[in-house]
C-alpha positions as CSV (number, residue, x, y, z in Angstrom):
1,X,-20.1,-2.5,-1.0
2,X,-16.9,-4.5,-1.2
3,X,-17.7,-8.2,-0.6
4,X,-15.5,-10.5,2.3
5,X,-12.9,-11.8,-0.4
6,X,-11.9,-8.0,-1.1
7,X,-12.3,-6.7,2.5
8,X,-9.6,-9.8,3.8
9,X,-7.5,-8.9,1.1
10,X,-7.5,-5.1,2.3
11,X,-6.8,-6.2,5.7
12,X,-3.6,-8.1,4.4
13,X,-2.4,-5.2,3.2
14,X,-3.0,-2.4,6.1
15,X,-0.8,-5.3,7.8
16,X,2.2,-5.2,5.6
17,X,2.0,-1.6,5.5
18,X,1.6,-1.4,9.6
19,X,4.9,-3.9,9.6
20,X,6.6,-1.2,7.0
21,X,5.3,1.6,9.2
22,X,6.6,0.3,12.4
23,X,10.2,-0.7,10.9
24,X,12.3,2.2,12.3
25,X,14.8,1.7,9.5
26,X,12.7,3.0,7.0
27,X,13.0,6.3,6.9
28,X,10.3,8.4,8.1
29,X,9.7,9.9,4.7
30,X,8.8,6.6,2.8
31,X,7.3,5.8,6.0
32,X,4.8,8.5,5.6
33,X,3.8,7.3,2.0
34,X,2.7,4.7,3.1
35,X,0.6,5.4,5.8
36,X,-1.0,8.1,3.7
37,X,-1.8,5.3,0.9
38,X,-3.4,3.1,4.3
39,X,-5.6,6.3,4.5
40,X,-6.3,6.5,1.2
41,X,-7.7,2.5,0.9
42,X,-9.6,2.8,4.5
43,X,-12.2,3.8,1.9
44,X,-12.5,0.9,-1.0
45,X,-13.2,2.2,-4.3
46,X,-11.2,2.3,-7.7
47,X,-10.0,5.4,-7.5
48,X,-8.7,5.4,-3.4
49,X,-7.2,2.3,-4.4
50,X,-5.9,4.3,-7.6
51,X,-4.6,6.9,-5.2
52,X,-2.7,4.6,-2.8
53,X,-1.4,3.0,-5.6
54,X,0.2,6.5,-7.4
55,X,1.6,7.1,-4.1
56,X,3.7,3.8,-3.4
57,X,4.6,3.7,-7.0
58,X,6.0,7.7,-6.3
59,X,8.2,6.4,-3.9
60,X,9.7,2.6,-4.8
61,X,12.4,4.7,-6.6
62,X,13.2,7.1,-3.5
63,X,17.0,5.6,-3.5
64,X,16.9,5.9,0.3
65,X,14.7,2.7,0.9
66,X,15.9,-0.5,2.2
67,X,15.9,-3.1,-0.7
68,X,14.0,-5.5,1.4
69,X,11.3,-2.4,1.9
70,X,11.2,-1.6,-1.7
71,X,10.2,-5.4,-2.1
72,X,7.2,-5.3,-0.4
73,X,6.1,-2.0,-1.9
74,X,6.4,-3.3,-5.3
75,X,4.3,-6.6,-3.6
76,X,1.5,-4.2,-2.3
77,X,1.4,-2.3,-5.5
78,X,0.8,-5.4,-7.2
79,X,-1.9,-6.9,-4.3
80,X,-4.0,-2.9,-4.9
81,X,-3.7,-3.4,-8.6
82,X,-5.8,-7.1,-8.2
83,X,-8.1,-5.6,-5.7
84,X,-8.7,-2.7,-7.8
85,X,-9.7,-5.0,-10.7
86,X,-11.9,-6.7,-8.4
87,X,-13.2,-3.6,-6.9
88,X,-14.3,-2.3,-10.5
C-alpha cells in the first residue's frame, strides 16, 4: 500500500495530465496517451507506473505535439520515474 508522500505525488500528476487532457490544442491522439497512462497509474505498482511511463515516452516524439505539451510529458515521465523508485 502506497504511503501519503506517494499517493500526493500521484494526485499531482492525474492533474497535469487532466490539464493536458482538457487542452483542445493537443491533438486528440496524444491526448489519448495520456489518458490511457492516467488509467494505467489509477493502480500504483512498479510496473502500472512502468506502463504509463512506456506510453508517454511513445509519444513525446509524435512531431504533432505542441512544444509546451511535449514539456510537461517529459516533466511527468520524469515525476513516474521518482515515484516508481519509491514505489519499489
Amino acid at each position: 500500500m502506497p504511503n501519503k508522500e506517494i499517493k500526493k505525488e500521484v494526485e499531482e500528476i492525474k492533474e497535469i495530465m487532466d490539464e493536458i487532457i482538457a487542452d483542445t490544442s493537443v491533438p486528440r491522439n496524444i491526448r489519448r496517451a495520456i489518458e490511457e497512462a492516467k488509467e494505467k497509474i489509477a493502480e500504483i505498482d512498479a510496473v502500472n507506473i512502468g506502463a504509463a511511463i512506456y506510453i508517454l515516452d511513445d509519444i513525446s516524439a509524435d512531431i504533432n505535439m505542441p512544444d509546451h505539451t511535449r514539456t510537461e510529458v517529459w516533466q511527468l515521465i520524469s515525476m513516474l520515474e521518482a515515484v516508481k523508485e519509491k514505489v519499489k
